[in-house]
N, C-alpha and C positions, 0 to 999 in steps of 0.2 A: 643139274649141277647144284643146284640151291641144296639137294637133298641132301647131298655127298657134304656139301660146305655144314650142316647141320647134325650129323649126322659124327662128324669131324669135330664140333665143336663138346657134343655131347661128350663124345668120349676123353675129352680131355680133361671136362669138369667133374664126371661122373665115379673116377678111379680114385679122386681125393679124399673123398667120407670114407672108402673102405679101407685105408690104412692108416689107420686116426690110432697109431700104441701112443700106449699113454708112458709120458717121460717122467721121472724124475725131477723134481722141479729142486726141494730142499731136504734137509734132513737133521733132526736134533737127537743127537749130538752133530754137528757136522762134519762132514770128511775131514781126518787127520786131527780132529780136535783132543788136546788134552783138557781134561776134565779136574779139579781139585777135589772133587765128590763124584760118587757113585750116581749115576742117572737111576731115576725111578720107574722112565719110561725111556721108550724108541721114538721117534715119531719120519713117516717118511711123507713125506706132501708129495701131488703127482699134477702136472699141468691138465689132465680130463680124470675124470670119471673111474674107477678103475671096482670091476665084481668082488673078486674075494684076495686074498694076499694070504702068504704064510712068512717064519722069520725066525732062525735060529742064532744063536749068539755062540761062541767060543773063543777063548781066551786063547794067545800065542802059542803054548803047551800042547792045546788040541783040547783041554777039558770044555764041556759045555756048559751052559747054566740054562734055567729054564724059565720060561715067563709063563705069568700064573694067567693072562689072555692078551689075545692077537686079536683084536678088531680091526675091521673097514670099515669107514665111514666118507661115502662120496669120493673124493681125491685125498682120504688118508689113510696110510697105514700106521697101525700104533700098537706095541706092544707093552705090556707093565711087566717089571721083571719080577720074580718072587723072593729074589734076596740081592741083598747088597752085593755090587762086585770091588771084589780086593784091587789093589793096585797092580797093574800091567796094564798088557795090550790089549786088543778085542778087537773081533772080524764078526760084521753081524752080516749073514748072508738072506736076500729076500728074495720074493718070488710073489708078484700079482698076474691077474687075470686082468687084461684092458678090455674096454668097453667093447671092443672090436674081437672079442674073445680071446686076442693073442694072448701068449704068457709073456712076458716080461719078470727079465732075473738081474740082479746088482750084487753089491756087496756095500760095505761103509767100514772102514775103520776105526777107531779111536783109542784112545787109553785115559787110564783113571792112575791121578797120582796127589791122591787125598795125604794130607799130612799130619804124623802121627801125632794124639794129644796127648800134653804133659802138663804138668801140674807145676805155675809158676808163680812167687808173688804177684798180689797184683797191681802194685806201683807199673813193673814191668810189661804185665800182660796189658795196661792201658797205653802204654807207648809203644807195644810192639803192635797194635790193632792198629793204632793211628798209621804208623809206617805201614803195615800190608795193605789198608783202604789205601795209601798213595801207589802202593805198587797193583793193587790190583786193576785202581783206574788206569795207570797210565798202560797196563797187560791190556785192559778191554777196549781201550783205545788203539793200542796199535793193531790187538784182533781184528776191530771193527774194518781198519784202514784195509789190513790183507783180506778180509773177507769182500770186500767195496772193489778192491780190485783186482779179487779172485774170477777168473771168471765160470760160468755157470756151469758143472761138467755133468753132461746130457750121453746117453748112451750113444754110439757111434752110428748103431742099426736103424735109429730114430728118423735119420734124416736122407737113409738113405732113397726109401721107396718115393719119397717126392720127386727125386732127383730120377731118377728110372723110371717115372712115370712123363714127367717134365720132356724126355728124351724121348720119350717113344710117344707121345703126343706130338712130338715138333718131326718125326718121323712120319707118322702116319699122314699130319699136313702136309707136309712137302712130299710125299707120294700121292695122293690125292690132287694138289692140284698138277703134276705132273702130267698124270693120265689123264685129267680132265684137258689140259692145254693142248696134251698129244692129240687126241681127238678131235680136238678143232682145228686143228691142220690139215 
């Protein structure tokens, strides 16, 4: 009996390292963020470890733009782009390798709505800097606020195998001691 109760406990402990994908933890630019400039880079943070990544970008139209490199480094994926992107939309689609050799795949949206420069006295241009630093604190402050009570959006597949494993451990217990109790009757 001792063996079976051992034996039982192994396999409950044992099935948790081998499904370790690695999640999405953050990402710059963030999901849904609009941007007032063109990003110079991606960057995707991952809660483990993750081998290699890849990561394409394209605009709402379908056209692509190309980044001049895509490195890993530990739990990040980072892309530099090779030219500035115009103003619209943008779907950057990725693709890593987790530590557990799974693939894991996302997307992130955002847009860039950089505004056009003009040529103004500058009586002008020092009172209209002062009003946008007031508007753009009080923007990054309410960013900060939705972001603070955004909550974290993790892939759905991430949590699943805990959960399927969790069951089929509390399964394999209560069959085990089942037959063992049978037996002693």
């Amino acid at each position: 009996m001792k063996k079976l109760m051992i034996i039982a406990l192994l396999l409950m402990f044992l099935p948790s390292t081998a499904h370790a994908h690695s999640g999405l933890s953050s990402s710059t630019p963030a999901e849904g963020e609009s941007l007032d400039q063109a990003p110079a880079e991606i960057l995707f943070q991952f809660d483990t470890p993750i081998q290699q990544g890849e990561m394409n970008i394209t605009e709402a139209s379908g056209n692509a733009f190309e980044f001049t490199g895509v490195s890993v480094s530990d739990t990040e994926l980072r892309g530099e782009l090779s030219e500035g992107l115009p103003n619209g939309a943008y779907t950057v689609s990725w693709s890593v390798i987790s530590q557990d050799s799974h693939e894991v795949t996302g997307t992130l949206t955002f847009s860039v709505a950089a505004e056009s420069i003009a040529e103004e006295p500058v009586e002008e241009e020092v009172a209209e800097e002062a009003t946008e630093e007031e508007a753009t604190t009080e923007e990054a402050t309410s960013e900060e606020a939705e972001a603070a009570s955004a909550p974290d959006v993790e892939p759905a597949k991430a949590d699943t195998p805990w959960v399927t494993i969790l069951i089929v451990a509390l399964l394999i217990i209560a069959a085990v001691t089942f037959f063992v109790l049978a037996r002693r009757k």
